[in-house]
VEXKE-253128 format. One record per residue: residue in three letters; residue number from 1; y, z, x of N, C-alpha, C in turn. Coordinates in Angstrom, 1 decimal, decimal comma, always signed. Layout:
% VEXKE-253128
@r=ALA&k=NUM&nnorth=Y&nup=Z&neast=X&canorth=Y&caup=Z&caeast=X&cnorth=Y&cup=Z&ceast=X
...
***
This chain:
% VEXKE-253128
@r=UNK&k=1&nnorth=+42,4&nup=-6,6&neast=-53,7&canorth=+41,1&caup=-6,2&caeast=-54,2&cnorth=+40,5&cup=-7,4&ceast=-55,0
@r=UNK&k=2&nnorth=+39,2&nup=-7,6&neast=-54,7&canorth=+38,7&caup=-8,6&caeast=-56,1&cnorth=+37,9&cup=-8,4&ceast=-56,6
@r=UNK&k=3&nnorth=+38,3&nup=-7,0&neast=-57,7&canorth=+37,2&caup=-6,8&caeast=-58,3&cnorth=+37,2&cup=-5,1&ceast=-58,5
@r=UNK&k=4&nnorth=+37,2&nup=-4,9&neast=-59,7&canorth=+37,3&caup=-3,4&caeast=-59,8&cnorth=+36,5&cup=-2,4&ceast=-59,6
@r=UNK&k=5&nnorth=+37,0&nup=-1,1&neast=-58,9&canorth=+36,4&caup=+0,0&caeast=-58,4&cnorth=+35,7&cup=+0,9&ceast=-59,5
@r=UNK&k=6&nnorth=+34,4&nup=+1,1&neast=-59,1&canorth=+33,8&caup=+1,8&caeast=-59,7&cnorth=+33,9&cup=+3,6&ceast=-59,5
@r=UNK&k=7&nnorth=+34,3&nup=+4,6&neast=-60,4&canorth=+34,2&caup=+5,7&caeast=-59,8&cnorth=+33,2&cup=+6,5&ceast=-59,4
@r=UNK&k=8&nnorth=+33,0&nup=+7,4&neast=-58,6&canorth=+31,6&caup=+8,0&caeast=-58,3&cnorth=+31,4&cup=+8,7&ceast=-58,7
@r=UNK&k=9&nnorth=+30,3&nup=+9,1&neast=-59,3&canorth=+30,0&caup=+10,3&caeast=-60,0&cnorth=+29,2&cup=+11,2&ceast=-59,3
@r=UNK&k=10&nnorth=+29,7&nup=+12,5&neast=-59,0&canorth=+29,2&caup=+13,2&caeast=-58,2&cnorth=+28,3&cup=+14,4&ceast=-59,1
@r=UNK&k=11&nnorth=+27,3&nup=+14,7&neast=-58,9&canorth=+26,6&caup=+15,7&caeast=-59,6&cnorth=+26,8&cup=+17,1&ceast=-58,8
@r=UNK&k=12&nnorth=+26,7&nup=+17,6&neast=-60,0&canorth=+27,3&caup=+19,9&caeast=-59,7&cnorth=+27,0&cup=+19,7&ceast=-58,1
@r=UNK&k=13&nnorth=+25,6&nup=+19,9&neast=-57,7&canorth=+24,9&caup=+20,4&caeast=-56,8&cnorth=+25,9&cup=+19,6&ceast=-55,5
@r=UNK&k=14&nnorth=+25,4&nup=+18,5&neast=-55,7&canorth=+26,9&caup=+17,6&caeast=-54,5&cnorth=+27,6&cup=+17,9&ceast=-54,2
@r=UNK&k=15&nnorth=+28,3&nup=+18,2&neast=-55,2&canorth=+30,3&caup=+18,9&caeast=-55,2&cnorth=+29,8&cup=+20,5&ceast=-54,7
@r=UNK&k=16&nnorth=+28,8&nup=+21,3&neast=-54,9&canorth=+28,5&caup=+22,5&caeast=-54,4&cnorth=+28,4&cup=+22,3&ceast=-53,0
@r=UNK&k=17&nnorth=+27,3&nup=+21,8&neast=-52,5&canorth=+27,2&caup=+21,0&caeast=-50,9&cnorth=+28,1&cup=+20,6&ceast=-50,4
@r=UNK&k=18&nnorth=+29,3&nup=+19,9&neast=-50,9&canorth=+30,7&caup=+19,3&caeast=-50,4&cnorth=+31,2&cup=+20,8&ceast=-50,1
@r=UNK&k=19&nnorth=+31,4&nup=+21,1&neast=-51,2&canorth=+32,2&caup=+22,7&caeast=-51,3&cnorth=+32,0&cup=+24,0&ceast=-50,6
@r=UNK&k=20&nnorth=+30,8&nup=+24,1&neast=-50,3&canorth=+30,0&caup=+25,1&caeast=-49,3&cnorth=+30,2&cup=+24,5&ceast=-47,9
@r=UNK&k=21&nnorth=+29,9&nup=+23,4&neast=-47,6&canorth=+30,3&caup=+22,9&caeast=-46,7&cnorth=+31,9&cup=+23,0&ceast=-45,4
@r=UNK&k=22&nnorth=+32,3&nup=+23,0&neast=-46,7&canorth=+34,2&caup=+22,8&caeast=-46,5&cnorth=+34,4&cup=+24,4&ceast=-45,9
@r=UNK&k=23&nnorth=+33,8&nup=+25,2&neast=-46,8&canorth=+34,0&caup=+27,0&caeast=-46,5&cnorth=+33,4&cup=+27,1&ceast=-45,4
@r=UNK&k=24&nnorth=+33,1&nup=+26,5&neast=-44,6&canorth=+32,2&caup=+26,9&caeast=-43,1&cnorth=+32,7&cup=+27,8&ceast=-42,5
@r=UNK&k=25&nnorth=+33,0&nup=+28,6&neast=-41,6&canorth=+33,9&caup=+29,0&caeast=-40,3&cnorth=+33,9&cup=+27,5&ceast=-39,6
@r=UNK&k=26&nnorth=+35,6&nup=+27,2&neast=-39,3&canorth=+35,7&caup=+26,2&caeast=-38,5&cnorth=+35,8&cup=+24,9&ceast=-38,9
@r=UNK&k=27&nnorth=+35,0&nup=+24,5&neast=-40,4&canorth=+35,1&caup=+23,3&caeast=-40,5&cnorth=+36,4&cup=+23,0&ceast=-41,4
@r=UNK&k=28&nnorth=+36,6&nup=+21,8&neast=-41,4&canorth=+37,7&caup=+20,7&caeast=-41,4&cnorth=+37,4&cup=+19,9&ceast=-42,9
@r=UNK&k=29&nnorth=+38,0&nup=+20,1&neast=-44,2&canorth=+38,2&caup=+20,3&caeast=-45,4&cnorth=+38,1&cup=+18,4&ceast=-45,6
@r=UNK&k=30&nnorth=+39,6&nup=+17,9&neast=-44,4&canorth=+39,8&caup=+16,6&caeast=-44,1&cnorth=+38,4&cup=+15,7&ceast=-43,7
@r=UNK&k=31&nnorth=+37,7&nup=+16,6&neast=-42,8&canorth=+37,0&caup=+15,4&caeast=-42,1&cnorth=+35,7&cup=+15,7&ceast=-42,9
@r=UNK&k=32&nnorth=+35,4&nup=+16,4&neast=-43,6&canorth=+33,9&caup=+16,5&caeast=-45,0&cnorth=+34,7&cup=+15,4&ceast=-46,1
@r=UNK&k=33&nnorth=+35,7&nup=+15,5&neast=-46,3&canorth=+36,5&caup=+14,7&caeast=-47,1&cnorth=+36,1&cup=+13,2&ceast=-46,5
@r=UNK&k=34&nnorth=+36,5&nup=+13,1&neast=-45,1&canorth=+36,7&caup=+11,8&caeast=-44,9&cnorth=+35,2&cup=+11,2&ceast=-44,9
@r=UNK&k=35&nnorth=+34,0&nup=+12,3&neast=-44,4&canorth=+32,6&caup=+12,0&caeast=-44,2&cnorth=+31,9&cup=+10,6&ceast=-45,7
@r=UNK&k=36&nnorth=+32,7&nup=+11,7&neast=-47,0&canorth=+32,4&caup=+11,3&caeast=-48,5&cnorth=+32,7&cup=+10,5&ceast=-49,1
@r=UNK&k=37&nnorth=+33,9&nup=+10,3&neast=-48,0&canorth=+34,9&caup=+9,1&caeast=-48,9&cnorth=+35,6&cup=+9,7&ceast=-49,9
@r=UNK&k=38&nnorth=+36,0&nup=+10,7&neast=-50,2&canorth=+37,1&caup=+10,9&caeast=-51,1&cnorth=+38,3&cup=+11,8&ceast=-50,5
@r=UNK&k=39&nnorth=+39,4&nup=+12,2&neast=-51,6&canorth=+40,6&caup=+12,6&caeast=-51,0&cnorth=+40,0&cup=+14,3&ceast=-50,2
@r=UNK&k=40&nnorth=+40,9&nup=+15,1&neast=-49,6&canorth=+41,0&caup=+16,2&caeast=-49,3&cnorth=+41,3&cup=+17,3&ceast=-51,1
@r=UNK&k=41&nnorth=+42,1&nup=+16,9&neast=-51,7&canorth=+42,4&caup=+17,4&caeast=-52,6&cnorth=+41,5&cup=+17,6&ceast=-53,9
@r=UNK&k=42&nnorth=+40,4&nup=+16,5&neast=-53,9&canorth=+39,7&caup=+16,7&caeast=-54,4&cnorth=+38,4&cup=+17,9&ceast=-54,4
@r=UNK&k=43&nnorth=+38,1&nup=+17,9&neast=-53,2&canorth=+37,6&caup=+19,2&caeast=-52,4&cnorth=+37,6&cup=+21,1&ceast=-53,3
@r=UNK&k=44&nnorth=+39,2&nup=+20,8&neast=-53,0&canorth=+39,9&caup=+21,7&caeast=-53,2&cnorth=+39,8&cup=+21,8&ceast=-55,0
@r=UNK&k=45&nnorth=+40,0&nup=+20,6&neast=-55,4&canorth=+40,0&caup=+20,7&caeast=-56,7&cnorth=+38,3&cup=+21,5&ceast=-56,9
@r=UNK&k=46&nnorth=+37,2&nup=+20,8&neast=-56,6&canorth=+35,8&caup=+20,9&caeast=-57,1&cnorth=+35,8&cup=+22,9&ceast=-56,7
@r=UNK&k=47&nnorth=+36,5&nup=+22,7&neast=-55,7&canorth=+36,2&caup=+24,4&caeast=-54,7&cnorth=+37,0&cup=+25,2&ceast=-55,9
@r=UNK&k=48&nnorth=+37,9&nup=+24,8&neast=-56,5&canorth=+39,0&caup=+26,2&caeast=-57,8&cnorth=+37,7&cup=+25,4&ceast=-59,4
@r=UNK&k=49&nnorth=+37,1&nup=+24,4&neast=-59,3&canorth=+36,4&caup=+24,4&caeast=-60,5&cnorth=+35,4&cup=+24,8&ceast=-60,7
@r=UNK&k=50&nnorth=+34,6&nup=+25,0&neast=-59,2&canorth=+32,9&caup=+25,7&caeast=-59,4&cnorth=+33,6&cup=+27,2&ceast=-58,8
@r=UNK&k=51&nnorth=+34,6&nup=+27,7&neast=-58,6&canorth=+34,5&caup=+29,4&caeast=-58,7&cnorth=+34,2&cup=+30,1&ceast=-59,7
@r=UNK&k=52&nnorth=+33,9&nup=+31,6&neast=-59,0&canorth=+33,1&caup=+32,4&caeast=-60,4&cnorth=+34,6&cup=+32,8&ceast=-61,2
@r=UNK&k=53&nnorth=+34,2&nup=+32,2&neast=-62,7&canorth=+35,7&caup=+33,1&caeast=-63,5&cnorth=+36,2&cup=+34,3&ceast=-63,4
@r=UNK&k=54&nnorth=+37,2&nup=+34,5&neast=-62,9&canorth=+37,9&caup=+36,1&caeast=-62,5&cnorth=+38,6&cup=+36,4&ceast=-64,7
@r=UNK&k=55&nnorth=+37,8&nup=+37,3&neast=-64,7&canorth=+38,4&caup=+37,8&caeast=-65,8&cnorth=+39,3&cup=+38,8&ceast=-65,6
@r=UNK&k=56&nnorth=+40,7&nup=+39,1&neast=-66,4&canorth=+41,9&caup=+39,7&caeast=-66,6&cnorth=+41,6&cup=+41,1&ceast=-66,7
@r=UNK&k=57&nnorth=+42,0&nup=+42,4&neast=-66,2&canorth=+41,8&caup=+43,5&caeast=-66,2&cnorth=+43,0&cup=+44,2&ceast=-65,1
@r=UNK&k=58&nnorth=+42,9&nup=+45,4&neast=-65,4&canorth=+43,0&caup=+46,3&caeast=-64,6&cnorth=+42,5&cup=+47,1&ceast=-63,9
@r=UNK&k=59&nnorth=+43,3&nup=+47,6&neast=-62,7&canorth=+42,5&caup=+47,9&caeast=-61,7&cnorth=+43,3&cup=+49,8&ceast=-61,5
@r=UNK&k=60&nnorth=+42,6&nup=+50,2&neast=-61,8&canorth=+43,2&caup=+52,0&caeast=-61,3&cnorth=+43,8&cup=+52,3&ceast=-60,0
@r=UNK&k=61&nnorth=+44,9&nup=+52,6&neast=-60,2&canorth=+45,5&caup=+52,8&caeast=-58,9&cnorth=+46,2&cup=+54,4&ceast=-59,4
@r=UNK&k=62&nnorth=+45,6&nup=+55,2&neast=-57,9&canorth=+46,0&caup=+56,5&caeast=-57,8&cnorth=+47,4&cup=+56,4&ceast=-57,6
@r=UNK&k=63&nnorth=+48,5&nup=+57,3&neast=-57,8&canorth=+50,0&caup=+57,5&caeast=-57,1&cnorth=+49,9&cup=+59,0&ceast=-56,6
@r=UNK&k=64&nnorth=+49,9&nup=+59,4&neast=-55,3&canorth=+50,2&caup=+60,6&caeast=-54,7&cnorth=+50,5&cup=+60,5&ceast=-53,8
***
């Protein structure tokens, strides 16, 4: 390399478009990844950081 990589800064909406994208029926997580230039995992990461927060509770369950 000659010469250091800059990182990209991807704005909410982007990473939402990447990530909506990725949820298609059928599409390929890898190849929106490879479209962006970044990893697969990243994807996944942005997809568990823009979900809606699940808050802790319980759920009523009948027994009979």
């Amino acid at each position: 390399m000659s010469g250091a990589e800059r990182r990209r800064v991807w704005t909410d909406d982007q990473k939402r478009a990447l990530v909506a994208a990725a949820c298609e029926p059928g599409a390929s997580v890898a190849e929106i990844a490879r479209r962006a230039d970044l990893r697969p995992s990243q994807l996944y990461r942005w997809r568990r950081d823009l979900a809606e927060p699940v808050s802790p509770g319980f759920a009523a369950v009948t027994v009979g």
